[in-house]
N, C-alpha and C positions, 0 to 999 in steps of 0.2 A: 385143807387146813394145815398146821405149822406141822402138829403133829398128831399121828394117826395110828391106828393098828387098824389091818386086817388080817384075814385070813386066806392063803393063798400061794401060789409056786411065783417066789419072785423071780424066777427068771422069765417071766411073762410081762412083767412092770415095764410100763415104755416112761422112763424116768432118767434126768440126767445119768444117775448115778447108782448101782445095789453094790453092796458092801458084801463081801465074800468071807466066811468063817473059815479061813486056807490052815492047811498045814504047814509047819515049817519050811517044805521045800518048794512050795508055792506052785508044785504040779500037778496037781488033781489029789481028790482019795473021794472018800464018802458023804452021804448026807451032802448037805446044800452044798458044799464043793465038786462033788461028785456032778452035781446036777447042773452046775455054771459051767463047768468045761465042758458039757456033752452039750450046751446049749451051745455055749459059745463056738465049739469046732476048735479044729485042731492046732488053728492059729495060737488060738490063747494059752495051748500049753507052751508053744515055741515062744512066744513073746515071756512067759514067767520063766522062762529056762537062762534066761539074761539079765537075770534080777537078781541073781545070788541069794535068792533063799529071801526069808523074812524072819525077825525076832519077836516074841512072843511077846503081844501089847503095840507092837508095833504096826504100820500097814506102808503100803506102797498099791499104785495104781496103775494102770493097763488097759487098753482099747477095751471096747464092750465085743468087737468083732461080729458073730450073727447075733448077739442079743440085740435084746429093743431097746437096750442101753445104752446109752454111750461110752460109759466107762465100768470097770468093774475095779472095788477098792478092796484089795486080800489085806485081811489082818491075821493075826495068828492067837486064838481065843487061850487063858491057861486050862489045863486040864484039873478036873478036881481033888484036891488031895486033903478035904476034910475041912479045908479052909484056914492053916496055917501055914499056908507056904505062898500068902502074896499074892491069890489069888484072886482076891478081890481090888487090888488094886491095880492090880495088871489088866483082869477084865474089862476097869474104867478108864484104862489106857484105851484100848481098843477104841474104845466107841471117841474120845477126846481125839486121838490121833487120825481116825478115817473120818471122822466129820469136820476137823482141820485141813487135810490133803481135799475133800470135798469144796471147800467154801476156796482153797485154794486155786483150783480147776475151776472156780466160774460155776461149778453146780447151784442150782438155783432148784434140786430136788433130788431125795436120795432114800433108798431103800435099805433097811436090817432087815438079817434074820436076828433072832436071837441067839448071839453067839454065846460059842460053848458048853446049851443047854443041850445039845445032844450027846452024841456018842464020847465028849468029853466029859461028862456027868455031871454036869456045875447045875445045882438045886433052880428048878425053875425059878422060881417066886422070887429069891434073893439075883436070879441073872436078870427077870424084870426089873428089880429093885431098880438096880445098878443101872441097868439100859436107861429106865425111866430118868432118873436121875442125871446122867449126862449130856442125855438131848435134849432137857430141858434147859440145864446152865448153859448148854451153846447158844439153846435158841431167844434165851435170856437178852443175849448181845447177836444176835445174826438173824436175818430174816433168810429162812430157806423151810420147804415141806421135809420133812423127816416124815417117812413111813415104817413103822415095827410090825413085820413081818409072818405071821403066828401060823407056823406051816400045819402043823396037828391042834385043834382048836381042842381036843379031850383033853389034851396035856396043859391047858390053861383054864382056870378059874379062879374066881377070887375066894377067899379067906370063908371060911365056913361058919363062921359069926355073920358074916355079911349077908352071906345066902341066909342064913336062920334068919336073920333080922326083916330083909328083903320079902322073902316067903310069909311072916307072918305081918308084915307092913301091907302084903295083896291080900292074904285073908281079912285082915280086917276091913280094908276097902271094899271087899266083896259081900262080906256079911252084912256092911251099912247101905249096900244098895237095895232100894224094894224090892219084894216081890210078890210078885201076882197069881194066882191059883186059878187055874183054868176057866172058875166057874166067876170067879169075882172080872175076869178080864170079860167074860160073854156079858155079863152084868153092866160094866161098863160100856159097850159097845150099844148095850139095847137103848141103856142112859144116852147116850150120845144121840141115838137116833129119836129117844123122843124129848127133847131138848125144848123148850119155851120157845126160842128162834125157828126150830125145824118146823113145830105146830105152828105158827103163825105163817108161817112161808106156805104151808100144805094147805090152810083154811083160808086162804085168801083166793077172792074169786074175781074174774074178770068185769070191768066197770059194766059191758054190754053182753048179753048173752042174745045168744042167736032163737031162742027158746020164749024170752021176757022182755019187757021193754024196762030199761034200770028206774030204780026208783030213785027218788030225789034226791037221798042222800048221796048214792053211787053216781047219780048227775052231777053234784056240787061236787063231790071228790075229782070226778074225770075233768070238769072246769077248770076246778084247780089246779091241777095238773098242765093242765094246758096254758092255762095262764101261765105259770111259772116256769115254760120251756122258755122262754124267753132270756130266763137270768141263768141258764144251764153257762152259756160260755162265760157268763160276768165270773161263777161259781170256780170253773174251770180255771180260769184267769189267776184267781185268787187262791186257787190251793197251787197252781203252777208258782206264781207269787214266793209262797210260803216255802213251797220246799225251796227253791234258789236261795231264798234267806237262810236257813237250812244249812245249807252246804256250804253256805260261806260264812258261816259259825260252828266248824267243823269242831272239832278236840284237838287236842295237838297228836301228831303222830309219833308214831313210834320212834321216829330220828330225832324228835324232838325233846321225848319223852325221856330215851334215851343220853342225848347232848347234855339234859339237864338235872340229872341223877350222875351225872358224872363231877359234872360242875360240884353239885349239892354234898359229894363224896369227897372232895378235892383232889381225885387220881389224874394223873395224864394220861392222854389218848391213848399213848404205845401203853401205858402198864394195863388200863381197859383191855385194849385188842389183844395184848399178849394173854393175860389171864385167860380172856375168852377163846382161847386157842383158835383166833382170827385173825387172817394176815392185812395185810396195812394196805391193798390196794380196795379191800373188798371195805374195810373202814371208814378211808376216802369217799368212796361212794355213798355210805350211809351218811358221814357228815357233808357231803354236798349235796343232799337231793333229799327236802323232810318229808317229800312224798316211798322212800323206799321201801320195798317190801321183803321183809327177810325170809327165809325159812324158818322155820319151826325149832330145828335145832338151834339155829345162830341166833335166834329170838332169847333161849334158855340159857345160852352159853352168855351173853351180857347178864343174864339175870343173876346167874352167880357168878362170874366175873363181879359184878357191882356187890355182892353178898345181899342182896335185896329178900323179905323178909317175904316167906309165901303170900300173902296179900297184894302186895307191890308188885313182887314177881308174875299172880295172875293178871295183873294191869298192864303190865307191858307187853304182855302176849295178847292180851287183847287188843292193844294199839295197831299188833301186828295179825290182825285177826283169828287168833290163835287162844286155844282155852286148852285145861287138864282133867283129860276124865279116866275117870277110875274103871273103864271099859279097855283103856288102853294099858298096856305095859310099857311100852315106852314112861306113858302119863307118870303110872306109878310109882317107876323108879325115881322116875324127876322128883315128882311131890315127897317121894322116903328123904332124899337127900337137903332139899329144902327144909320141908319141915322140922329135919332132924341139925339144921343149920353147918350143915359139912358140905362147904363151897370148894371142895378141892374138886375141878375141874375133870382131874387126870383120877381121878379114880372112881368119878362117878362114869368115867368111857370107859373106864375096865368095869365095871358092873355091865352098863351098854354093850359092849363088845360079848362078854359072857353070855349073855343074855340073847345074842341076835339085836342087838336094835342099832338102830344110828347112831354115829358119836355126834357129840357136841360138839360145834364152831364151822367152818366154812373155808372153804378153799380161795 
């Protein structure tokens, strides 16, 4: 997808491009810097030893050497000083200036960590802000994968209103589901077995017994019977008939259902797949082919992309065989943010990402 978080040691990422949180002198130190030159070897300090340094907001790039990268891009994050010394605007240097030298290099995918939120002390929450924020206005105008990096996943969560909200949005789905008491489930199960259909299937006795000769009525039934094996294929025939009718009075699918909520909305294509943090080849294919079948996430990610209204939204998951249950978590959160009509994409995947579950849109 355009853009993503996980969780994870990016020096492992086999991705055009990871972006390096460097010190000024662009020769190793600690944290994720520390960790790209013992990945990369000893090449990669010799090669930054030629670069004269880097200025703070600013980046420069370098061979990936043993990374699984091809390139590694040092920027030099500011350190925190309470947040009146330019700090925040030098931060969104960083991220404008290494995703610029990126799209420059031909990357077509690139990796962050969260710079400056370590051992420079810049406030996590507001260094997301900022990250979110600038890779989305590149990716606004530049089609490339941005991946945000979240090495200690304890040090990330979202806003404690959201957790409140969230936690009591699953208790109420929980409380509204039934429940069964041990003795009512045995009760239905007995129900079940002595059912109208089950007695009738049980008390039904064969036309001829080996015992009696059938009586007249059990004669005329087995006659009948036999007469009417004759019309068994016409019968055949004509429910084969029906279903083909069937199928070629289908519903409209998902791609169509989708093409035409877009129409109905009057967005363009790109501002759909952008919203839906979907990239434009995987688009292409949904609008060529009305038979396609998406995932699950990328089913959810048009559905608010388009802002579609829980009802509608369950309609188009089912186009894609897809429903929301309150069994799930994933389901949950989706249905919290729906229902509560907050179509920001990017922050129902920081809920997702919190949480353990999938993000939204498609690679």
């Amino acid at each position: 997808m355009p853009f993503s978080m996980l969780q994870g040691d990016i020096t492992t990422l086999k991705v055009d491009a990871i972006v390096n949180a460097a010190n000024s002198s662009l020769l190793g130190g600690g944290g994720v810097d520390g960790a790209i030159h013992r990945a990369a070897g000893p090449a990669l300090r010799e090669y930054c030893a030629g670069l004269g340094g880097c200025r703070v907001g600013q980046a420069k790039g370098s061979p990936g050497f043993d990374l699984p990268a091809k390139w590694v891009i040092h920027t030099v994050g500011p350190i925190w000083q309470g947040g009146s010394q330019n700090e925040a605007a030098l931060l969104a240097a960083c991220y404008r200036n290494a995703l610029a030298l990126a799209a420059e290099s031909g990357c077509s995918s690139v990796a962050f960590p969260l710079i400056s939120a370590g051992a420079y002390g810049y406030p996590k929450d507001q260094a997301l802000a900022i990250a979110k924020q600038e890779i989305l206005a590149f990716l606004a105008k530049h089609e490339m994968d941005v991946t945000l990096v979240i090495y200690d996943k304890s040090s990330f969560q979202p806003s404690r209103s959201l957790i409140s909200e969230l936690t009591a949005y699953w208790e109420r789905c929980s409380s509204a589901a039934p429940t069964f008491p041990r003795e009512a489930g045995l009760a239905a199960s007995v129900a079940v077995l002595s059912t109208p259909d089950t007695q009738e299937t049980t008390n039904k006795k064969p036309c001829f017994s080996s015992h009696s000769r059938p009586s007249a009525k059990q004669a005329a039934t087995c006659n009948g019977a036999l007469g009417h094996a004759d019309n068994l294929a016409e019968a055949d025939n004509c429910r084969s008939s029906e279903l083909e009718a069937r199928l070629h009075s289908l519903d409209e699918s998902f791609s169509q259902m989708l093409l035409r909520k877009i129409d109905e909305k009057g967005v363009s294509d790109a501002a759909c797949y952008k919203r839906a943090n979907v990239d434009r080849k995987l688009f292409s294919k949904i609008r060529s082919d009305p038979n396609y079948r998406p995932s699950k996430p990328t089913a959810i990610a048009f559905a608010v992309a388009l802002e579609l209204p829980l009802p509608e939204a369950r309609e188009l998951l089912m186009k894609a065989g897809f429903a929301l249950s309150h069994s799930n978590k994933f389901d949950v959160i989706i249905e919290y943010f729906l229902s509560t009509g907050n179509y920001d994409i990017y922050q129902i995947n920081e809920a997702l990402f919190a949480f353990d579950q999938a993000l939204l849109g498609a690679g």
